[in-house]
PQR file with spaces between the fields and no chain letter, atoms N, CA, C, O and H, PARSE charges and radii, in Angstrom:
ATOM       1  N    UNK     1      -2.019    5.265    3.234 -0.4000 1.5000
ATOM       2  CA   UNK     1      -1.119    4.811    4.270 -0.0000 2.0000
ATOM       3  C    UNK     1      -1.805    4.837    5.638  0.5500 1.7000
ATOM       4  O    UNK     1      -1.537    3.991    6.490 -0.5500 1.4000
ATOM       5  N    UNK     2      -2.518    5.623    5.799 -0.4000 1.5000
ATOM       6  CA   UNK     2      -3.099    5.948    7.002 -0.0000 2.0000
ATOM       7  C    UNK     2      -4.193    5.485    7.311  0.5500 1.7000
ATOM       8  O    UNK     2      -4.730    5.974    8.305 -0.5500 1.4000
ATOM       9  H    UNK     2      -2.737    6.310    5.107  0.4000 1.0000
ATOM      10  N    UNK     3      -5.134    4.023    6.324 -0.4000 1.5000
ATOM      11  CA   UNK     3      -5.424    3.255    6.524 -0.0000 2.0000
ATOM      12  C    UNK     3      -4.601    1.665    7.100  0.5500 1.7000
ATOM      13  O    UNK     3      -4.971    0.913    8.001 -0.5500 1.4000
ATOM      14  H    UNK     3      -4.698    3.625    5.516  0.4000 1.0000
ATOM      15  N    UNK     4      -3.590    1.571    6.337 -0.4000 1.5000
ATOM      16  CA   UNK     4      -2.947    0.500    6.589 -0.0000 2.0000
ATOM      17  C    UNK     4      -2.236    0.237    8.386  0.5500 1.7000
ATOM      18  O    UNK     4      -2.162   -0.747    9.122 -0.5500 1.4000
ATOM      19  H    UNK     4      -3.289    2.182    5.605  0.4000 1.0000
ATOM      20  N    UNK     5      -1.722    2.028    8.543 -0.4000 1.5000
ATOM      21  CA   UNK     5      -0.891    2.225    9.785 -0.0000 2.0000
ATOM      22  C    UNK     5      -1.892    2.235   10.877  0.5500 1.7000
ATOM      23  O    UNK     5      -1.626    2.449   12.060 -0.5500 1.4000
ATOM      24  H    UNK     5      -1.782    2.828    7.945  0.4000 1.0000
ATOM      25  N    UNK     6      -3.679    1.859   10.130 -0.4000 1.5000
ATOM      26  CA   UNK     6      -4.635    1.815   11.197 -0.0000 2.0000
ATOM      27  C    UNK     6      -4.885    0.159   11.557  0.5500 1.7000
ATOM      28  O    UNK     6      -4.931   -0.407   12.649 -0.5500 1.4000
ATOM      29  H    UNK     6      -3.895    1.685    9.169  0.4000 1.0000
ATOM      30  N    UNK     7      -5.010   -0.303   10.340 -0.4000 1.5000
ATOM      31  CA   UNK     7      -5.006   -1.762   10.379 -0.0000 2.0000
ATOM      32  C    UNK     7      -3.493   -2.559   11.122  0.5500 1.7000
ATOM      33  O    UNK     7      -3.472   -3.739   11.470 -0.5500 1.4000
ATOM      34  H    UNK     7      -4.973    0.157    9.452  0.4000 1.0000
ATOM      35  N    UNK     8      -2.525   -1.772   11.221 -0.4000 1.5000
ATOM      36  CA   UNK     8      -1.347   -2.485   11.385 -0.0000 2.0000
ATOM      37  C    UNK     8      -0.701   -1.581   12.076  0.5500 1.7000
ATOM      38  O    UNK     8       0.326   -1.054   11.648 -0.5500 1.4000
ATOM      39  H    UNK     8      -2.542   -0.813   10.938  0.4000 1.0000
ATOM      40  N    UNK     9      -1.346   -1.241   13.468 -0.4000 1.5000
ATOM      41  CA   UNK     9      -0.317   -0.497   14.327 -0.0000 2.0000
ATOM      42  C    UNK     9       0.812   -0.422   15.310  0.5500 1.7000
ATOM      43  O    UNK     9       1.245    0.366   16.150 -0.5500 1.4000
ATOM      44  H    UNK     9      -2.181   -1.669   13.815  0.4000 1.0000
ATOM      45  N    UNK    10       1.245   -2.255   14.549 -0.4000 1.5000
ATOM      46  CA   UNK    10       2.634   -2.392   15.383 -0.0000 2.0000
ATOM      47  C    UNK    10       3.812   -2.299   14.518  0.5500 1.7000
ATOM      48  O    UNK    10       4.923   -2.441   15.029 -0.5500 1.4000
ATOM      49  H    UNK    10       0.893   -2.896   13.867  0.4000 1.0000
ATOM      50  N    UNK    11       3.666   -2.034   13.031 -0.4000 1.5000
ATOM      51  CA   UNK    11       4.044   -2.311   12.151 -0.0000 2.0000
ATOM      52  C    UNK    11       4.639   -0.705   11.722  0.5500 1.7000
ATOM      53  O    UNK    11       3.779    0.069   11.302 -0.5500 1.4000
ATOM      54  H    UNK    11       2.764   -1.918   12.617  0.4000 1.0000
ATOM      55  N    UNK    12       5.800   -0.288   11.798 -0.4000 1.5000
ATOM      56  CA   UNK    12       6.378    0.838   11.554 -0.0000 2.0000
ATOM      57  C    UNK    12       5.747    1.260   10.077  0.5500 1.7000
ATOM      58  O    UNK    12       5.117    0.386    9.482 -0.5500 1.4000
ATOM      59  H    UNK    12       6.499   -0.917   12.139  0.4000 1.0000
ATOM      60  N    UNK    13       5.901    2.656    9.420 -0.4000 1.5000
ATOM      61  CA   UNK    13       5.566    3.121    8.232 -0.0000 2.0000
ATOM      62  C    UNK    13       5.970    2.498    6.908  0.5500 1.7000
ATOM      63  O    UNK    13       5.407    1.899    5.991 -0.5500 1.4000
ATOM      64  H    UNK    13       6.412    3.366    9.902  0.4000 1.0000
ATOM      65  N    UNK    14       7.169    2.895    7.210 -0.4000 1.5000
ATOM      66  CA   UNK    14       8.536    2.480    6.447 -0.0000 2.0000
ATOM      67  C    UNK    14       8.227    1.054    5.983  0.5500 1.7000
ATOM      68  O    UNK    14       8.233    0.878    4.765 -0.5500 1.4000
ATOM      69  H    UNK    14       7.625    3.381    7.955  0.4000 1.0000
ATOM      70  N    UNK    15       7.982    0.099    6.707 -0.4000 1.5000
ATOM      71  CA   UNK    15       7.424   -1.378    6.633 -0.0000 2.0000
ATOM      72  C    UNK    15       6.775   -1.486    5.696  0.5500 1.7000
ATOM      73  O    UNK    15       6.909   -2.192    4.697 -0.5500 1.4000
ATOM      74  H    UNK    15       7.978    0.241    7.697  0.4000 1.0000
ATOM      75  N    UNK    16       5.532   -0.296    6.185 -0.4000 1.5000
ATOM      76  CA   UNK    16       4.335   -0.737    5.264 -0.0000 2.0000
ATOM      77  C    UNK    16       4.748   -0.386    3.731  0.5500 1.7000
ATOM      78  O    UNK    16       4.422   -1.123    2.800 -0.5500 1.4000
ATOM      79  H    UNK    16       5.423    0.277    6.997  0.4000 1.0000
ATOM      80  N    UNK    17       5.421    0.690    3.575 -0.4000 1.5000
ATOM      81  CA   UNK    17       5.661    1.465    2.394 -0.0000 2.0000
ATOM      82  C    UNK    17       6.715    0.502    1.753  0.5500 1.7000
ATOM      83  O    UNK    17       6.722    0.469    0.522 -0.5500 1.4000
ATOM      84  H    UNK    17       5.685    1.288    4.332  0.4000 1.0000
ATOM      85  N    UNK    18       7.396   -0.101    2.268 -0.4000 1.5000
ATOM      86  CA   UNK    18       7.967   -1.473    1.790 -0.0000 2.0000
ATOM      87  C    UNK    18       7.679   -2.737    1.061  0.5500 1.7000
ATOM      88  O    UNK    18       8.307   -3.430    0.261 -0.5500 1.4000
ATOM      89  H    UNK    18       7.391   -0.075    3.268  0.4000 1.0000
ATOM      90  N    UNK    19       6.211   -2.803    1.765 -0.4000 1.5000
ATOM      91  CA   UNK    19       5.894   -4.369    1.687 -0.0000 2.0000
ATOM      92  C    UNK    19       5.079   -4.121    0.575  0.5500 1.7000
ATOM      93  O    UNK    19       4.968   -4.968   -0.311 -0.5500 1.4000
ATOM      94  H    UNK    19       5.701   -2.240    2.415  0.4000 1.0000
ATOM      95  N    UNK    20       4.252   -2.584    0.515 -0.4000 1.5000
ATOM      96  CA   UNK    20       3.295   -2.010   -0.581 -0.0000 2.0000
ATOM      97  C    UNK    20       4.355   -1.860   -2.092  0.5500 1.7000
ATOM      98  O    UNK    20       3.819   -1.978   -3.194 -0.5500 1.4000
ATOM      99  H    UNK    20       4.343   -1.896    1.235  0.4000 1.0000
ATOM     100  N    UNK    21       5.736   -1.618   -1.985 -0.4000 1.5000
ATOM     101  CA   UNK    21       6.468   -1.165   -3.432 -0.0000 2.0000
ATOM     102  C    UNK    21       6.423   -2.858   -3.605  0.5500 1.7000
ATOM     103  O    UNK    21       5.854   -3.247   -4.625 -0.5500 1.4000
ATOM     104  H    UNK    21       6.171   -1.522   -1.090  0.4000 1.0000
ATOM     105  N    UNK    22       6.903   -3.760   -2.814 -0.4000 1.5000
ATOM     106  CA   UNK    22       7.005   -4.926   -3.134 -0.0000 2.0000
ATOM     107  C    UNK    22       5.603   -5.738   -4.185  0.5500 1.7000
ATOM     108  O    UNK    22       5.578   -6.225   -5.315 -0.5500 1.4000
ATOM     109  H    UNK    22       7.365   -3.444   -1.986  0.4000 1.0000
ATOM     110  N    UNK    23       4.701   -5.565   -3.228 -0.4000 1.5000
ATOM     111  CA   UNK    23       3.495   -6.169   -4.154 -0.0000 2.0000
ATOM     112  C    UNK    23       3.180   -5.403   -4.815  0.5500 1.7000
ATOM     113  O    UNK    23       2.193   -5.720   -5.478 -0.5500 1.4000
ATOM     114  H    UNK    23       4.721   -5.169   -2.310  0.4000 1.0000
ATOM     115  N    UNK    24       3.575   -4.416   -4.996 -0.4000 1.5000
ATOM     116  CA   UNK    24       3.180   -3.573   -6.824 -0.0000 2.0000
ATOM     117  C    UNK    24       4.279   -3.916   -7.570  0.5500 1.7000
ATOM     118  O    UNK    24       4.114   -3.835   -8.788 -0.5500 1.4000
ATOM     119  H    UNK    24       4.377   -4.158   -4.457  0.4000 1.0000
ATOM     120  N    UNK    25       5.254   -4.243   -7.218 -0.4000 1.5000
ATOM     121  CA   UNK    25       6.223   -4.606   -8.371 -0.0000 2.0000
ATOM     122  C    UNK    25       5.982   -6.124   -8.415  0.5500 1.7000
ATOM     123  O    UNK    25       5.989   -6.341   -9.627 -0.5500 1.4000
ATOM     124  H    UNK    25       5.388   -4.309   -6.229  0.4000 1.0000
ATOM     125  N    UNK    26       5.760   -7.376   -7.763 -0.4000 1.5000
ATOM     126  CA   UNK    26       4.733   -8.329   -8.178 -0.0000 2.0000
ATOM     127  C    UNK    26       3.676   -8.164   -8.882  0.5500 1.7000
ATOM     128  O    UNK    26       3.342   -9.299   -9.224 -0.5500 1.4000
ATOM     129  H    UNK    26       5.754   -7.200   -6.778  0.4000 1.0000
ATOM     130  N    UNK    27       3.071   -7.540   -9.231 -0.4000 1.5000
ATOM     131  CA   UNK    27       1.813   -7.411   -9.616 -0.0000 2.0000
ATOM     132  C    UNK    27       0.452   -7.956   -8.616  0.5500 1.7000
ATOM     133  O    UNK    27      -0.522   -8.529   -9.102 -0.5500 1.4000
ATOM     134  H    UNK    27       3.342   -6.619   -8.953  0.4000 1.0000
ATOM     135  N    UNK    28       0.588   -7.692   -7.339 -0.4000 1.5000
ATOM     136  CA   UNK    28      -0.150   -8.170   -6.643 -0.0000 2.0000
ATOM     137  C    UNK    28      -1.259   -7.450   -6.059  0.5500 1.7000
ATOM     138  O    UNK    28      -2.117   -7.991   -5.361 -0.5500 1.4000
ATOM     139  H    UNK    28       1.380   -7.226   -6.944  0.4000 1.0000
ATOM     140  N    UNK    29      -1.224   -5.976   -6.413 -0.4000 1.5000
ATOM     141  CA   UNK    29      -1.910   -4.846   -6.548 -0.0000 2.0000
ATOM     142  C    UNK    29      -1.986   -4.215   -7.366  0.5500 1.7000
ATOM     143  O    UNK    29      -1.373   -4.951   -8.139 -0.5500 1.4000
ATOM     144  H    UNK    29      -0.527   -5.536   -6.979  0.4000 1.0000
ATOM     145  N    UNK    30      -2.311   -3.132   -8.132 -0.4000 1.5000
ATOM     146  CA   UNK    30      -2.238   -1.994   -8.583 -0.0000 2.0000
ATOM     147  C    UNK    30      -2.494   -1.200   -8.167  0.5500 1.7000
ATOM     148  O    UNK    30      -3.557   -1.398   -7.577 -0.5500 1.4000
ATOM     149  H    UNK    30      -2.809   -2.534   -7.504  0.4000 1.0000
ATOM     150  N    UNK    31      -1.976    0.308   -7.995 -0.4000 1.5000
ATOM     151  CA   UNK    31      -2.043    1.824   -7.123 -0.0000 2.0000
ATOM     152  C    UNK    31      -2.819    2.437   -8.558  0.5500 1.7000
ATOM     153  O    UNK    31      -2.480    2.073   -9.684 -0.5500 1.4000
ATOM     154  H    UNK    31      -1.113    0.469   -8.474  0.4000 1.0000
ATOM     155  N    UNK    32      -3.734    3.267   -8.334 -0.4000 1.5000
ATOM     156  CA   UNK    32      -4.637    4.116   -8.522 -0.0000 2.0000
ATOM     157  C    UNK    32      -5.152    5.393   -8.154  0.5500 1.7000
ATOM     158  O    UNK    32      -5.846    5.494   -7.142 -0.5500 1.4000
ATOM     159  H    UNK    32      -4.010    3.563   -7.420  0.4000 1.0000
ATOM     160  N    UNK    33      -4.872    6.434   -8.908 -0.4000 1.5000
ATOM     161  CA   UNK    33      -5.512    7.532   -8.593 -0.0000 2.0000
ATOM     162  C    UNK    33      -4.123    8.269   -8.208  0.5500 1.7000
ATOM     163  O    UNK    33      -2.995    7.777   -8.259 -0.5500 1.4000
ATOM     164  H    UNK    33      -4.308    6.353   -9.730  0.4000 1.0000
ATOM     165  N    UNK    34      -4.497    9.582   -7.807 -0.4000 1.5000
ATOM     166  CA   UNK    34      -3.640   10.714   -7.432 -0.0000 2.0000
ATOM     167  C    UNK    34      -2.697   10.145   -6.579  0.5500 1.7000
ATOM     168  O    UNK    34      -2.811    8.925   -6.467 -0.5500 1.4000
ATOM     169  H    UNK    34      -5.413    9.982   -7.765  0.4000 1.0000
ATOM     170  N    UNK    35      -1.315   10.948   -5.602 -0.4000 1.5000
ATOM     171  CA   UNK    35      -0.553   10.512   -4.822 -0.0000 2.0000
ATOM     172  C    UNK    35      -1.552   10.986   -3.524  0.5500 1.7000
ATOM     173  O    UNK    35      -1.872    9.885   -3.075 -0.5500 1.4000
ATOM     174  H    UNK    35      -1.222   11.939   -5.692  0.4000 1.0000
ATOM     175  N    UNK    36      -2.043   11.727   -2.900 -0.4000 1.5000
ATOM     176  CA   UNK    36      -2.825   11.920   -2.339 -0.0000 2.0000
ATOM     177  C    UNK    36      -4.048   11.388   -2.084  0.5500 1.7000
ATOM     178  O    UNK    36      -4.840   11.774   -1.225 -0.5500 1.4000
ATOM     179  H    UNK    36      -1.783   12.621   -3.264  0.4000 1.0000
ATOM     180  N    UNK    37      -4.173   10.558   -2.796 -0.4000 1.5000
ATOM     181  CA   UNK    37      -5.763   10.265   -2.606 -0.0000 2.0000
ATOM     182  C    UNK    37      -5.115    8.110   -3.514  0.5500 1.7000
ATOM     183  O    UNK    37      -5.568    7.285   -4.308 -0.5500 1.4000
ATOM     184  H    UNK    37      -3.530   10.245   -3.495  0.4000 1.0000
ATOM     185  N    UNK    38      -4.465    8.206   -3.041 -0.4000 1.5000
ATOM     186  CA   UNK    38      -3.485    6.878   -4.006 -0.0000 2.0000
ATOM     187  C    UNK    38      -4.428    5.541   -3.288  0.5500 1.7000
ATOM     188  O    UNK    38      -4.217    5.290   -2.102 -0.5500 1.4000
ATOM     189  H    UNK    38      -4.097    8.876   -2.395  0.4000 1.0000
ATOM     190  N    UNK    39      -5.393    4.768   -4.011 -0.4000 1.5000
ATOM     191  CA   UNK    39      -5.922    3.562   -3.771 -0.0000 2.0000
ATOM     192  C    UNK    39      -4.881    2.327   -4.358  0.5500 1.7000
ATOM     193  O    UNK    39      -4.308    2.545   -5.425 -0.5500 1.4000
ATOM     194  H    UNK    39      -5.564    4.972   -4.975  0.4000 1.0000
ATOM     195  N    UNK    40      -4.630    0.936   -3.594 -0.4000 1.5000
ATOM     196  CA   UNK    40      -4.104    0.117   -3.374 -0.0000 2.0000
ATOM     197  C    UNK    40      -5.182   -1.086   -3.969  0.5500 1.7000
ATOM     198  O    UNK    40      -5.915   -1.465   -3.056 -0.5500 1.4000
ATOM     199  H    UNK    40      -5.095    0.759   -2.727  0.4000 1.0000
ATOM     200  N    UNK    41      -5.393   -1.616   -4.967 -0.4000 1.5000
ATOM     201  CA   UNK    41      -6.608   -2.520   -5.329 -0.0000 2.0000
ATOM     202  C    UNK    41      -5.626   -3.598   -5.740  0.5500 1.7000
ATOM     203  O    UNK    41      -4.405   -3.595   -5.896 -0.5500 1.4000
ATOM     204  H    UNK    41      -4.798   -1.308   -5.709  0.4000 1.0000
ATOM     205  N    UNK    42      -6.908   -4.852   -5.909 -0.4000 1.5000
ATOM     206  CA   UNK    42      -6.245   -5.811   -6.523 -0.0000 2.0000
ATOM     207  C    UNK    42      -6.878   -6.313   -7.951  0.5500 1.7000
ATOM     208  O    UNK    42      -8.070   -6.268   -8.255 -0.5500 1.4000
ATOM     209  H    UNK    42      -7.900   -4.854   -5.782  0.4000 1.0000
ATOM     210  N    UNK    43      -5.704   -6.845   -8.820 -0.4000 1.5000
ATOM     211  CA   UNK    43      -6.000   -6.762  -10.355 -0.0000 2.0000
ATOM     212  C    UNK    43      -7.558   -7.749  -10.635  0.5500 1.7000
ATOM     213  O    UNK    43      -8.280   -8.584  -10.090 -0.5500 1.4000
ATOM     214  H    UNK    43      -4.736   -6.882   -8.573  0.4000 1.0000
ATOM     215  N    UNK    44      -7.441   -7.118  -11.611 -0.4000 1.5000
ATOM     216  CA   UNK    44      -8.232   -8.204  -12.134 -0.0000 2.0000
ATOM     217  C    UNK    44      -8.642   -9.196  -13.050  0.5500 1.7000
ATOM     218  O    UNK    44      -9.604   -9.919  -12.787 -0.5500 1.4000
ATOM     219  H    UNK    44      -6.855   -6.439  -12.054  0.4000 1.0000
């Protein structure tokens, strides 16, 4: 998250954590790895 809220700092949290459940339930990403350490990739 705390990459994204770096890339996108007009863009509230909540937003991001929004727009991120959205394209994982598209299949437009997949999340990876621990909740802590949680990578955001795209399929392949």
């Amino acid at each position: 998250m705390q990459d994204f809220e770096r890339l996108y700092p007009d863009v509230n949290q909540r937003s991001l954590q929004r727009d991120l459940k959205a394209m994982l339930e598209k299949g437009l990403i997949v999340a990876k790895g621990a909740t802590n350490q949680l990578e955001y990739i795209l399929p392949i």
